[in-house]
C-alpha positions as CSV (number, residue, x, y, z in Angstrom):
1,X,28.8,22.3,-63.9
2,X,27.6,19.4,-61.4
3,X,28.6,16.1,-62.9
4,X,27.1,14.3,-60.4
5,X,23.8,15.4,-61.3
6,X,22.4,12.1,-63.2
7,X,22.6,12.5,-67.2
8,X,24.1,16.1,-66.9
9,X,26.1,15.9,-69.9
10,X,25.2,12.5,-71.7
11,X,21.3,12.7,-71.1
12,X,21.6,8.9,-69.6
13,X,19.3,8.7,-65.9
14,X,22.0,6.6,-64.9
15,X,21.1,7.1,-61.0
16,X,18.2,5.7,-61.3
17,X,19.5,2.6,-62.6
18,X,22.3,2.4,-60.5
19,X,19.1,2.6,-57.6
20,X,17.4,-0.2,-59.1
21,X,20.7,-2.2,-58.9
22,X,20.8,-1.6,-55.5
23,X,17.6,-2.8,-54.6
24,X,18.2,-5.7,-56.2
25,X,21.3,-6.3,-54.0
26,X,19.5,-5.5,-50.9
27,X,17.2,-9.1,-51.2
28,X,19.6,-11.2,-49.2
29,X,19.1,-8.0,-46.5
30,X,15.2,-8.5,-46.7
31,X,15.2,-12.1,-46.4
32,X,17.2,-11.6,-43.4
33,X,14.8,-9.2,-42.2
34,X,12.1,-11.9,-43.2
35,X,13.9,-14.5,-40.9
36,X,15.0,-12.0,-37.6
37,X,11.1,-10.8,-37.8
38,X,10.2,-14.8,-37.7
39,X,12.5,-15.2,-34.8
40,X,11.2,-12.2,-32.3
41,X,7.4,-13.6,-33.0
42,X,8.7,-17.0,-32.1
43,X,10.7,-15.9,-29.3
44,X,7.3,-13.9,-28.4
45,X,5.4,-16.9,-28.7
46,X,7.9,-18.7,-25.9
47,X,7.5,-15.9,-23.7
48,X,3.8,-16.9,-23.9
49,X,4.5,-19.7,-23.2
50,X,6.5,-19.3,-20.4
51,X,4.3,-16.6,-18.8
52,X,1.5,-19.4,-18.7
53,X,3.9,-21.8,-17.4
54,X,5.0,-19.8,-14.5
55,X,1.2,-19.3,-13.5
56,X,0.4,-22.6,-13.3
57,X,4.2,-23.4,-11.4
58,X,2.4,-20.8,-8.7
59,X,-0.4,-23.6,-8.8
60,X,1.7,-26.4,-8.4
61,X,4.0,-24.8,-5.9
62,X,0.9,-24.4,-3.4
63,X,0.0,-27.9,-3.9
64,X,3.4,-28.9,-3.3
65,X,4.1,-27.9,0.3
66,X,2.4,-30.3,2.4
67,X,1.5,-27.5,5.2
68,X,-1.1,-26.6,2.2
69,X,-3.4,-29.6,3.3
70,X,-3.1,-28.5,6.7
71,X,-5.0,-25.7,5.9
72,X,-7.9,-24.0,8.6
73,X,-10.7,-22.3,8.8
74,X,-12.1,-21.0,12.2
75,X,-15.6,-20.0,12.7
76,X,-16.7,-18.1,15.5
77,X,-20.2,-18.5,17.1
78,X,-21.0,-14.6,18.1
79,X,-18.6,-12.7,15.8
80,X,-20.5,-9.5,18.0
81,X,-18.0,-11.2,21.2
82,X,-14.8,-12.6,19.9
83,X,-13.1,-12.9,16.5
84,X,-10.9,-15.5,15.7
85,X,-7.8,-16.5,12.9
86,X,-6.3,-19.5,12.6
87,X,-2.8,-20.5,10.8
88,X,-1.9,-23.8,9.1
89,X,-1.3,-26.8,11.3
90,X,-3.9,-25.3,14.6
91,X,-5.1,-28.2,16.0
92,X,-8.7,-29.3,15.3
93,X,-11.4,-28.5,17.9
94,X,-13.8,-26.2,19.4
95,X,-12.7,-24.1,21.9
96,X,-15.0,-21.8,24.7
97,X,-13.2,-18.5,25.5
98,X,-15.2,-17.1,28.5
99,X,-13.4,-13.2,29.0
100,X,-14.2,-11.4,32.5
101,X,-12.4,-8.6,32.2
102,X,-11.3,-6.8,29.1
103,X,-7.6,-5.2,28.8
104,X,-7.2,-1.6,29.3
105,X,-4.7,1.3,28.9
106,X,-2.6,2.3,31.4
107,X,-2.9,6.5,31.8
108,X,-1.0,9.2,33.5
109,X,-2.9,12.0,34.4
110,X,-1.4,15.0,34.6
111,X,-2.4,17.9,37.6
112,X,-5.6,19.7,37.0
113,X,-6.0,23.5,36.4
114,X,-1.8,23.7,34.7
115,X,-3.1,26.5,32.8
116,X,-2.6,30.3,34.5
117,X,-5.5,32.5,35.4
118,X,-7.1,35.1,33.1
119,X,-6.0,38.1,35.4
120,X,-3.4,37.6,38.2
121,X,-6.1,40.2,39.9
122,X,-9.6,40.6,39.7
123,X,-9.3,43.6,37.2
124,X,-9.7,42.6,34.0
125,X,-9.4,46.0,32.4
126,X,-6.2,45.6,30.3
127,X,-7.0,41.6,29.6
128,X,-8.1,41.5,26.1
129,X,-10.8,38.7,24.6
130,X,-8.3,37.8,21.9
131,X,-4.9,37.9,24.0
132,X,-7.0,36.3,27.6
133,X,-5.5,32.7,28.4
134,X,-8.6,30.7,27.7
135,X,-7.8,28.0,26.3
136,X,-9.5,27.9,23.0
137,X,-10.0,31.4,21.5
138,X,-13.3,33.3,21.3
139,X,-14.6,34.8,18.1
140,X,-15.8,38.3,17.0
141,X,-19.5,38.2,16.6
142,X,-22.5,38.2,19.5
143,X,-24.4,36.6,22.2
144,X,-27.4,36.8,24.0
145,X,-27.9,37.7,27.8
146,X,-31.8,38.0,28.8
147,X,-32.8,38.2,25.1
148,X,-30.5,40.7,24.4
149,X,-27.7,40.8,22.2
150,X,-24.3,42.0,22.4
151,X,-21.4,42.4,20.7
152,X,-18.0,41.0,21.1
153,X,-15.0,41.8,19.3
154,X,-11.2,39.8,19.9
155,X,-9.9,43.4,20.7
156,X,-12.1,44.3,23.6
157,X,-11.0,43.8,26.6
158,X,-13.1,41.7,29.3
159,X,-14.4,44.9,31.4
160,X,-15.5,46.4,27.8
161,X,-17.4,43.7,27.3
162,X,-18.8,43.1,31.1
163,X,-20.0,46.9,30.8
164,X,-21.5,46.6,27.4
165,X,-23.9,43.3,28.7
166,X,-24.3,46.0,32.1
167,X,-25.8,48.8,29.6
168,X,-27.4,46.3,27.5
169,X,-29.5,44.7,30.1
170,X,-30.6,48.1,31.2
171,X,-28.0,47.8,34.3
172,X,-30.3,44.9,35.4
173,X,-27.5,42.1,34.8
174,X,-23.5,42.7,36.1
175,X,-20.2,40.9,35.2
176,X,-17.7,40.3,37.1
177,X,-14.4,38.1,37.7
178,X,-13.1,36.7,40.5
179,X,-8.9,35.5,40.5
180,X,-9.3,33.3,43.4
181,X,-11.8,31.2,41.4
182,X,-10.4,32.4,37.7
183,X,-14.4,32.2,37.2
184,X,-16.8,35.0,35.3
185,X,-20.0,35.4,36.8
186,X,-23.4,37.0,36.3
187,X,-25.7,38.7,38.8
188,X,-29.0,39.8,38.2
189,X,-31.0,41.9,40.7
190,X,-34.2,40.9,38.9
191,X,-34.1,37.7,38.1
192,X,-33.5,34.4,36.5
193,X,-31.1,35.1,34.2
194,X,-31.7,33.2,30.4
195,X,-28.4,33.1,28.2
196,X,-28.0,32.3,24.6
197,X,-30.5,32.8,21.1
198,X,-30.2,30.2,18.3
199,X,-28.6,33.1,16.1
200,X,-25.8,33.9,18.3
201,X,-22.8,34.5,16.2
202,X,-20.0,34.2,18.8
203,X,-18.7,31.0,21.3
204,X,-18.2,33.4,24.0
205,X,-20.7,32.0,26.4
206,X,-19.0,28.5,25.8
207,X,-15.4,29.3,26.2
208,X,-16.3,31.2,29.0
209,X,-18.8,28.0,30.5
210,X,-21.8,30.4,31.7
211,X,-24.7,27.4,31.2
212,X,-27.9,28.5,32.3
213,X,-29.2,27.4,35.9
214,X,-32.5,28.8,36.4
215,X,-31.2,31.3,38.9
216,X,-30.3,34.9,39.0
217,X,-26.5,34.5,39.5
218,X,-24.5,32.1,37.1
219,X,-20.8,31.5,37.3
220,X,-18.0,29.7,35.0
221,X,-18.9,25.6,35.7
222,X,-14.7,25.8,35.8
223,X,-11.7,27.7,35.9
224,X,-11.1,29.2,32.8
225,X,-7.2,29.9,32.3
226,X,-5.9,27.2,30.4
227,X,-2.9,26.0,28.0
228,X,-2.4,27.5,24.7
229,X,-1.4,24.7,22.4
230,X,-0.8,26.6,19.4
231,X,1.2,29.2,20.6
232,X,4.8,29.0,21.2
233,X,6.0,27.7,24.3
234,X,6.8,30.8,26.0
235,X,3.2,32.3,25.3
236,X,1.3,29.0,26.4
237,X,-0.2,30.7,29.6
238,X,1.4,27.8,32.0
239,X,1.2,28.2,35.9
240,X,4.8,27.2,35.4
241,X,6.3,28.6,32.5
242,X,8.3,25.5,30.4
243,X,12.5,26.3,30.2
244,X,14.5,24.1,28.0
245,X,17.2,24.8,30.0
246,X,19.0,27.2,27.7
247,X,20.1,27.1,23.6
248,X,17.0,25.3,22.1
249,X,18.2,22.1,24.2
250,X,14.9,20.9,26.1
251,X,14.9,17.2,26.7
252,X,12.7,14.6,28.4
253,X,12.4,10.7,28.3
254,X,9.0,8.7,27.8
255,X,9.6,5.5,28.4
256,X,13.4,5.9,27.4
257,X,12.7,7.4,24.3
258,X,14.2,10.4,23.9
259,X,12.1,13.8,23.1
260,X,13.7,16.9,22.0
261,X,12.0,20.2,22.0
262,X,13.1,24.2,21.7
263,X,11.2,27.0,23.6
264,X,12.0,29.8,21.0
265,X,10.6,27.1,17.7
266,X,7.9,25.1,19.4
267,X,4.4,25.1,20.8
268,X,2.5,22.4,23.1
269,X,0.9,21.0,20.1
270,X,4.4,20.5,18.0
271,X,5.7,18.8,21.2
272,X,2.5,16.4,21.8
273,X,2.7,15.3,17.9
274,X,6.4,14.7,18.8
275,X,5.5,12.2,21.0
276,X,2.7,10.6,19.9
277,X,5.2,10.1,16.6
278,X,8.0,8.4,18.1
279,X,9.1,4.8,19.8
280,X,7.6,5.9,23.0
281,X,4.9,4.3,23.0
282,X,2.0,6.6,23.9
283,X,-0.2,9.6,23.0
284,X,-0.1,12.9,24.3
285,X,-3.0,15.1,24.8
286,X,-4.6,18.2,26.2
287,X,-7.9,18.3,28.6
288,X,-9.3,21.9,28.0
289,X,-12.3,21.1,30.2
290,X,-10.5,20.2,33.4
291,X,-6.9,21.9,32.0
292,X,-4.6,19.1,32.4
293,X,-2.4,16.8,30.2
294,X,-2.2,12.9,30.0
295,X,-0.2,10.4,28.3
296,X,-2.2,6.9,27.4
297,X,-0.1,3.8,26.5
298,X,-0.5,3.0,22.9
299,X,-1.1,-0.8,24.0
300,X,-3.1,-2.2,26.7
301,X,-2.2,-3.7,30.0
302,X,-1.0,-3.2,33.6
303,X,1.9,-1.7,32.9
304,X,3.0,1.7,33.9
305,X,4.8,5.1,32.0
306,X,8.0,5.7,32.5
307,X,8.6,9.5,32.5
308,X,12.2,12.3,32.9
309,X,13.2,15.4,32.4
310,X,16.6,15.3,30.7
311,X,17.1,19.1,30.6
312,X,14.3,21.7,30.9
313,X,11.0,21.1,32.8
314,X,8.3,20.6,30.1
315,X,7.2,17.5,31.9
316,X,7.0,19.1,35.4
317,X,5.4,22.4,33.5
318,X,2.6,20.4,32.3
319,X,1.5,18.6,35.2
320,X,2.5,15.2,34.2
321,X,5.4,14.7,37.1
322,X,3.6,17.2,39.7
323,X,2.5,15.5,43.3
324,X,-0.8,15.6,41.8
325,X,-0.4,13.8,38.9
326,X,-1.7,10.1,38.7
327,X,-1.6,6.7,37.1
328,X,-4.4,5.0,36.2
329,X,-3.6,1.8,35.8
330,X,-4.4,-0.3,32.8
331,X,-5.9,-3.9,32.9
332,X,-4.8,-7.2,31.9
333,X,-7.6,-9.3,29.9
334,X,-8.6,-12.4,32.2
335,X,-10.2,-15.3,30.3
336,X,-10.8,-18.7,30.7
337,X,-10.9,-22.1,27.8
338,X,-13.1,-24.5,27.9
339,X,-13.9,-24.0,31.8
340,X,-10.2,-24.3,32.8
341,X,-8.5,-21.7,35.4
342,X,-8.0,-18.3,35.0
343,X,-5.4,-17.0,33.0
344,X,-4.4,-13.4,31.7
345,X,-2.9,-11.5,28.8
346,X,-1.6,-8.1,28.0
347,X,-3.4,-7.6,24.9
348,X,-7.4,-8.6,24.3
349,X,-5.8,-10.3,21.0
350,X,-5.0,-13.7,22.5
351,X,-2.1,-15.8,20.8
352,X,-0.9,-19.0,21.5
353,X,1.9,-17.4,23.4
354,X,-0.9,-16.8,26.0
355,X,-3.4,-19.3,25.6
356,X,-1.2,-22.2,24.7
357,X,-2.9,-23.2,21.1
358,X,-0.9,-23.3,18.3
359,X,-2.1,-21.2,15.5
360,X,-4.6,-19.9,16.9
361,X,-5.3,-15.7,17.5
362,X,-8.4,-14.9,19.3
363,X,-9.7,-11.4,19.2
364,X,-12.0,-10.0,22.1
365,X,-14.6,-7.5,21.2
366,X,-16.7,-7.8,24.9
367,X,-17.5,-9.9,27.6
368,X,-18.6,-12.9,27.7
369,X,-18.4,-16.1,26.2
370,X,-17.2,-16.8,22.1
371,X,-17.3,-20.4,20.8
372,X,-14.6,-20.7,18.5
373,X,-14.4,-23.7,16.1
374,X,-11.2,-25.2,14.1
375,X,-11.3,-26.9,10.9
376,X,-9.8,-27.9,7.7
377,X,-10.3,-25.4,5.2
378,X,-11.7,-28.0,2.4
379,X,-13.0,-25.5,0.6
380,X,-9.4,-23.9,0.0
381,X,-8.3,-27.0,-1.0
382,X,-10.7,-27.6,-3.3
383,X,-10.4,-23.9,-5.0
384,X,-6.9,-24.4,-5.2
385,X,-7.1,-28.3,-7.1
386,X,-9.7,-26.4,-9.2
387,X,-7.2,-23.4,-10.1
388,X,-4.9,-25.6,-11.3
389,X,-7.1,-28.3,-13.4
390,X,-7.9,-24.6,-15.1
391,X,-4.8,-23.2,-15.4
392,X,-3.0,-26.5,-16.7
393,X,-5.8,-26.5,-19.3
394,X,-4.7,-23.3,-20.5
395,X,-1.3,-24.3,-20.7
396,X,-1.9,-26.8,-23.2
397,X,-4.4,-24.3,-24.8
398,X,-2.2,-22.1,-25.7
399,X,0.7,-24.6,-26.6
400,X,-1.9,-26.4,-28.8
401,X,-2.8,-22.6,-30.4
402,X,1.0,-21.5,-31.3
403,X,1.7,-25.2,-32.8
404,X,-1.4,-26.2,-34.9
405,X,-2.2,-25.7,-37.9
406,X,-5.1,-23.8,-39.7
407,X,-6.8,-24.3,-43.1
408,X,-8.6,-21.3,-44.1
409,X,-12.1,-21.9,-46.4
410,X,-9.7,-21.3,-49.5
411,X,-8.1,-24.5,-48.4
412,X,-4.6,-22.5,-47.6
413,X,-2.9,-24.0,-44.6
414,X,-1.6,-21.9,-41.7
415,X,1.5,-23.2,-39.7
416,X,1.2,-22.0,-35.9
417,X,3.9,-20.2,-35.0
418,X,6.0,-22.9,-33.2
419,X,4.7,-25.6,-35.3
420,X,8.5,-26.9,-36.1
421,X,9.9,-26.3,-32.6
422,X,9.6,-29.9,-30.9
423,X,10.7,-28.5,-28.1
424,X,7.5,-27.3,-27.4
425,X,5.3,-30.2,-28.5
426,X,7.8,-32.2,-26.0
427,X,6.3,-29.9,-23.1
428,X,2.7,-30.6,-23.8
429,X,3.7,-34.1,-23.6
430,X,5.5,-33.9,-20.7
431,X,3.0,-32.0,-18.2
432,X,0.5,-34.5,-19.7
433,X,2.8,-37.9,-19.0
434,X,3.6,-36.1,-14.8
435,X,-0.5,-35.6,-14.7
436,X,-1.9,-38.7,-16.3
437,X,0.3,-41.4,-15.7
438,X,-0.1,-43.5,-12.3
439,X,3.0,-43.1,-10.1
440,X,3.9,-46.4,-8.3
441,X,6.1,-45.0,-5.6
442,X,3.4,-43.9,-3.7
443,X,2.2,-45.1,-0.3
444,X,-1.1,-44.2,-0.1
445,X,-4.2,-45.4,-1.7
446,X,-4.0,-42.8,-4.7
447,X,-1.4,-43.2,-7.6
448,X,-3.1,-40.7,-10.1
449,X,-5.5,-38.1,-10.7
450,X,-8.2,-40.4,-12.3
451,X,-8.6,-42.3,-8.5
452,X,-10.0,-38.6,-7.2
453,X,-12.0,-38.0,-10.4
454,X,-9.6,-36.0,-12.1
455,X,-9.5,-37.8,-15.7
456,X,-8.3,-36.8,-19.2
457,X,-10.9,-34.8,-21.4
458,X,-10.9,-37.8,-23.9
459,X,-9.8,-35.5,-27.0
460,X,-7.3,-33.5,-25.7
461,X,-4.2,-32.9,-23.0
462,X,-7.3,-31.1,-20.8
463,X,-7.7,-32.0,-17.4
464,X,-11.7,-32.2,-16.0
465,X,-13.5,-33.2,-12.8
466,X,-15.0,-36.2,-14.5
467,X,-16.1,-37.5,-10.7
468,X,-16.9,-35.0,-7.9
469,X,-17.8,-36.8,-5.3
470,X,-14.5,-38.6,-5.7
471,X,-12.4,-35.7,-4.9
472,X,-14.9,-34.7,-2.6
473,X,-14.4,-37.9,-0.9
474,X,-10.6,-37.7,-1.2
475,X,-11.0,-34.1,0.6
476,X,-12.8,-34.8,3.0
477,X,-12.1,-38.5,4.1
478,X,-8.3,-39.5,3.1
479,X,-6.7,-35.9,3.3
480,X,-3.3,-37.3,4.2
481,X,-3.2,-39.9,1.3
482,X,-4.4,-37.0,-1.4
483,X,-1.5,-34.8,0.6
484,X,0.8,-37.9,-0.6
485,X,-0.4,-37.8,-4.0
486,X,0.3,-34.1,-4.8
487,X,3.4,-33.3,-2.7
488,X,4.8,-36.8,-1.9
489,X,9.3,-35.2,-2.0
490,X,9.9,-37.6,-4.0
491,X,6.7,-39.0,-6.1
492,X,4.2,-36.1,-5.9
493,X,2.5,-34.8,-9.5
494,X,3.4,-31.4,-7.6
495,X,7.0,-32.2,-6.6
496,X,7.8,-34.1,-10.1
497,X,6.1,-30.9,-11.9
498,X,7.7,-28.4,-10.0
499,X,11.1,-30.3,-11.3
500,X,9.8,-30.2,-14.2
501,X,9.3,-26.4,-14.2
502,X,12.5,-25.6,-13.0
503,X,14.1,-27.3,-16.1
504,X,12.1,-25.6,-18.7
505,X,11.7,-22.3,-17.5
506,X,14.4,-22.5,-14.9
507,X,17.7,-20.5,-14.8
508,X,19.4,-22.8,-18.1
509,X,15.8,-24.9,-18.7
510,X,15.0,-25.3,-22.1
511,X,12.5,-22.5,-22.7
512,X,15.2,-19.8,-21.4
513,X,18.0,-21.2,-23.4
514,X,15.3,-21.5,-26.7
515,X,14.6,-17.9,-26.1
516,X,18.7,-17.2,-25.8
517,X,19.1,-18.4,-29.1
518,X,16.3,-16.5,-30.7
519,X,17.4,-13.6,-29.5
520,X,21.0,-14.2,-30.5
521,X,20.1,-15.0,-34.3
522,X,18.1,-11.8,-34.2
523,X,21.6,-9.7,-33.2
524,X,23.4,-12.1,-35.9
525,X,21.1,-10.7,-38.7
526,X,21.8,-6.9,-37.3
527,X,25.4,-8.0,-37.8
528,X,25.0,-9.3,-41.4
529,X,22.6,-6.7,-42.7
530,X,25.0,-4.2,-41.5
531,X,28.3,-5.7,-43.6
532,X,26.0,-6.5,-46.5
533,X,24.2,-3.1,-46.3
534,X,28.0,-1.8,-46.3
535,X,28.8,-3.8,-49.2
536,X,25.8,-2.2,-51.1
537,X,26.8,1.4,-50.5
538,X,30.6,0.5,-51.4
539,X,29.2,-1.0,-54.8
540,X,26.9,1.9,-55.3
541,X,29.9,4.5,-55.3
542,X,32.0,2.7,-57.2
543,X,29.3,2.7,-60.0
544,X,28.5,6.7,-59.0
545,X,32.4,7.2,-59.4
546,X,32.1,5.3,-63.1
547,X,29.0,7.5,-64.0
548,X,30.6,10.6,-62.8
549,X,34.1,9.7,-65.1
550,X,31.5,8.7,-67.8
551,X,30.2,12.1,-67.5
552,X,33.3,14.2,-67.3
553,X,34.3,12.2,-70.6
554,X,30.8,13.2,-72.4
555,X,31.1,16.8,-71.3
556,X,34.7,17.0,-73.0
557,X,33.6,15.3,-76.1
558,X,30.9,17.7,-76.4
559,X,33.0,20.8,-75.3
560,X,35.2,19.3,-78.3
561,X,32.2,19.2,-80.4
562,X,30.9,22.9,-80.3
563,X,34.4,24.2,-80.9
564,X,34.7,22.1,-83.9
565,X,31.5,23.2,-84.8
566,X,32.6,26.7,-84.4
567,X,35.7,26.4,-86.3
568,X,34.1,24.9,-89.5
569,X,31.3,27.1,-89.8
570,X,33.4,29.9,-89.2
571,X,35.8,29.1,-92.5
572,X,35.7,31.1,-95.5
573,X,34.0,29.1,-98.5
């Protein structure tokens, strides 16, 4: 028999008591829990607190470096011409950028026609249309020759398909090709030839650059072998084929950058996106039209490309150090200020390194001329007085909501949450006694707000514009004094605020060490809950180890009972 099973043997619910009991002891634990819940909303409510204060520290920090009030706006007059951007401190002034000759990228052309010929004869009767060296590939479909059409397919080979447009044409038109020119071309014996239908399926004509001419014999406009981009290197139909020089281990330098490449895991296109990628400074690209490769600087000027082969000849292979290959050089911009001599620039972004302005970054679209004007920014400086009018407003907003107190229409009052924390009532005062009061250390003509029409609400801590045209005035007349009045090292509301910030919400200011505590009498509850919640438990076995005994004795007495019971009724009479 279970003896721990409540009122087993004496019929007594003892557990349930004994749970009761331990509710009871468990109030100390809720009050607790009462008081660590009252501490995280408080600490909470500081965290507001200081989330607000650091937003309007942001404020005050702007308005605290004096470069702020050296702020500039530039305006240009034909945007279309010349941009412009301007950086604190530029001096003020309008300045005439008159550009003659706009910078340029320097380009080295590769040799023309790198690619090898379809047909190293002028058979063409094992050259296939899919494995030919044009340089982009032809598709299976058809196209027209004298209204007719025929059909192409990437397996044919080119007589196949030269034959097919001869039985086609009724033997009128013939194809041919010629190595010495690696050119197609078409004869007719009756006529003007007309090639192409808007329902032509295939590019051949276009790969192949047989345009009509109005005549009875048309020819490719160009060669057609060219490089194969895609393919890997040993199948990209070069003149000269590209070596790495053994192992994998090409190498080639582009303006001292270093470019690595393998003949047996990369094609022209892998090695062009190598270099357009890297520190070298330009982009790589292929010409299929006149079937050479060029490098352009990345930045403009007269400067020229430095080019090597380190180990293997990819550079030579495509042209780009061949006798034939060229530099075009790039320009330097030439521009003129305000009339003054000629002077010149890499870049057709002007800085002051170049133009000798301070600050100042002129962008050329075009030639011509571009009026470019510098100015304070009073508009910037106005935003950012206004930001922080609003933001200090909403810093003693929401101190003035976590400390007051509210009556409800039932006439119950409602303590904020921070309502006995001076601490925070003491800020509110504070920011209010930096703002307000009239600083006499000062040397300009403004020792407070209220002199630039910034004045105290009348009913609260809130700041208002009571007097526009004041700070208007102030902005736009005696910008050095208003400088002095915000971010003065010593006397400015900025600076003092700033200090003031730093102490409350500050590594160690009062808000951070506030919060500390909070936090700290929150862990202490966890503690004491803990040894008290101990302390329940131990009490509650000791009375389950009573009841238990209690139990065991009642189940004896009873046992005791019934054999008693037994006994007597068992006796003769």
């Amino acid at each position: 028999m279970d003896l721990g099973v409540s009122g087993l043997a004496s019929g007594f619910d003892w557990r349930g008591l004994i749970d009761q009991l331990s509710d009871v002891e468990r109030l100390p634990q809720r009050r607790l829990r009462s008081e660590q819940s009252a501490a995280l909303n408080r600490n909470n409510a500081y965290s507001t607190i200081k989330t607000q204060l650091s937003v309007l520290k942001n404020r005050t920090d702007s308005l605290q470096k004096p470069t702020f009030f050296d702020s500039r706006s530039v305006a240009s007059a034909d945007p279309t011409t010349g941009t412009a951007s301007v950086n604190s401190g530029a001096a003020l002034g309008s300045y005439s950028f008159n550009v003659t000759q706009m910078a340029t990228a320097a380009k080295k052309q590769g040799s023309l026609n790198v690619g090898a010929e379809l047909s190293p004869t002028n058979s063409v009767s094992a050259v296939t249309v899919g494995g030919a060296g044009f340089s982009s590939p032809i598709t299976n479909g058809n196209f027209t020759v004298n209204g007719v059409q025929i059909a192409i397919a990437t397996t044919d080979t080119l007589q196949e398909v030269f034959d097919r447009i001869n039985t086609s044409t009724g033997g009128d038109v013939t194809a041919s090709y010629s190595t010495s020119t690696d050119a197609i071309s078409l004869t007719s014996t009756s006529g003007e030839i007309v090639l192409g239908s808007a329902t032509d399926s295939s590019n051949f004509l276009g790969i192949t650059r047989l345009f009509n001419n109005g005549t009875s014999t048309i020819s490719s406009t160009s060669a057609l072998g060219g490089a194969k981009v895609t393919g890997l290197l040993p199948s990209a139909n070069l003149v000269v084929p590209v070596s790495d020089g053994g192992a994998g281990a090409g190498k080639l330098k582009i303006n001292g950058v270093e470019i690595t490449f393998s003949i047996s895991a990369d094609s022209l296109q892998n090695v062009m996106d190598r270099i357009n990628s890297s520190a070298a400074g330009v982009n790589a690209a292929y010409d299929p039209v006149n079937d050479r490769f060029s490098l352009t600087n990345k930045t403009t000027g007269d400067v020229g490309v430095s080019l090597e082969d380190v180990s293997g000849n990819f550079l030579a292979a495509t042209g780009l150090i061949s006798g034939s290959s060229s530099l075009e050089r790039g320009k330097d911009i030439l521009y003129t200020i305000n009339g003054g001599p000629t002077q010149t620039g890499r870049s057709n972004t002007v800085g002051s390194d170049s133009s000798g302005i301070t600050g100042l970054t002129f962008n050329s679209l075009k030639l011509g001329t571009s009026l470019v004007s510098i100015s304070v920014d009073r508009s910037q400086i106005r935003t950012v007085i206004q930001n922080f009018i609003d933001d200090y407003n909403k810093t003693q907003t929401t101190i003035d909501g976590l400390t007051a107190s509210s009556t409800s229409a039932a006439g119950k009052v409602t303590a904020g949450l921070l309502a006995s924390d001076s601490e925070v009532s003491d800020i509110a005062g504070k920011l209010r006694t930096i703002s307000f009061n009239q600083t006499s250390g000062l040397s300009g003509v403004f020792k407070s707000l209220s002199q630039i029409g910034i004045d105290s609400s009348g009913t609260s801590n809130d700041l208002t514009v009571k007097d526009s045209a004041a700070l208007d005035a102030a902005i736009n007349d005696n910008l050095a004094d208003l400088k002095s009045l915000f971010s003065d090292p010593t006397y400015g509301i900025a600076t003092r605020l700033s200090t003031y910030f730093d102490a409350t919400i500050g590594d160690g200011g009062t808000v951070i060490d506030r919060q500390d505590a909070l936090l700290k009498q929150s862990s202490e509850v966890d503690t004491q809950v803990i040894d008290l919640e101990r302390r329940v438990q131990s009490n509650r076995q000791r009375l389950i180890d009573s009841f238990v005994q209690m139990e065991t004795a009642q189940q004896q007495i009873n046992q005791q009972m019934k054999f008693l019971q037994q006994r007597f009724s068992s006796t003769p009479s």
